[in-house]
N, C-alpha and C positions, 0 to 999 in steps of 0.2 A: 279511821286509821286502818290502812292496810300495809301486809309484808311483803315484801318479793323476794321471791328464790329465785336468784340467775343465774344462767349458766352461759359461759362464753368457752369455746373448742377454738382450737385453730381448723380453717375450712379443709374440706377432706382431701381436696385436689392438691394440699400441701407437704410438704415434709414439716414431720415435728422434729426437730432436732431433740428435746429434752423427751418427747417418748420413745425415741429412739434410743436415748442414753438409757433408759429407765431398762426399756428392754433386752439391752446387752447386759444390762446389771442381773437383772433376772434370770437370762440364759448363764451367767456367768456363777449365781449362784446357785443353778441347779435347777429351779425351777423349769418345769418342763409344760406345755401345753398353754404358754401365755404369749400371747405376739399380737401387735397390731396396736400398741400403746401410744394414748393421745393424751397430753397435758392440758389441762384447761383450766380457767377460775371457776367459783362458785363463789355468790355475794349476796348478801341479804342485807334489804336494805326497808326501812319503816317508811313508810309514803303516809302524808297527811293528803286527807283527801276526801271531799264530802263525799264522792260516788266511785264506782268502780271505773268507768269511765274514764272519770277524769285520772284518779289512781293509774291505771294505763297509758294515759299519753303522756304522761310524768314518765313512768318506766322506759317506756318507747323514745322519747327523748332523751334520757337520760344514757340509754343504749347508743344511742345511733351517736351523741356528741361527746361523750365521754369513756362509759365503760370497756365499749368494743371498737378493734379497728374496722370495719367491714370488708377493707382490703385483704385481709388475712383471715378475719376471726367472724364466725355465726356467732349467734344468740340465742336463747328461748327464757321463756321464766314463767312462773305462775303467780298468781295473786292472790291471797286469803286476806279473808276481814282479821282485824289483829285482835 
């Protein structure tokens, strides 16, 4: 059994519209020295899986057909023994 931590960002070449919301809200409440906000998921997910290996190309598919658009959005994640 292992866990994955993912992370999915919208890709950089894009406009985030909700970090952008995020960040007027901030300059609006005063806070000063914060800019350049990116909303992303974060998702953990328990993978059965005899090896690390195999645990990974689960993830990596699971990625690429489901969690992320690739159109839009990157990836990354890590794997621990659970």
């Amino acid at each position: 059994m292992y866990t994955a931590e993912i992370i999915i960002m919208p890709l950089k070449e894009l406009l985030d519209p909700q970090g952008k919301a995020v960040e007027h809200g901030l300059k609006n409440m005063s806070f000063s020295g914060m800019s350049n906000v990116r909303i992303g998921k974060f998702i953990t997910i328990e993978v059965e899986a005899a090896t690390e290996k195999e645990a990974t190309e689960k993830v990596e598919t699971a990625c690429k057909k489901l969690l992320a658009n690739p159109v839009i959005e990157s990836y990354s994640y890590t794997l621990k023994p659970a």
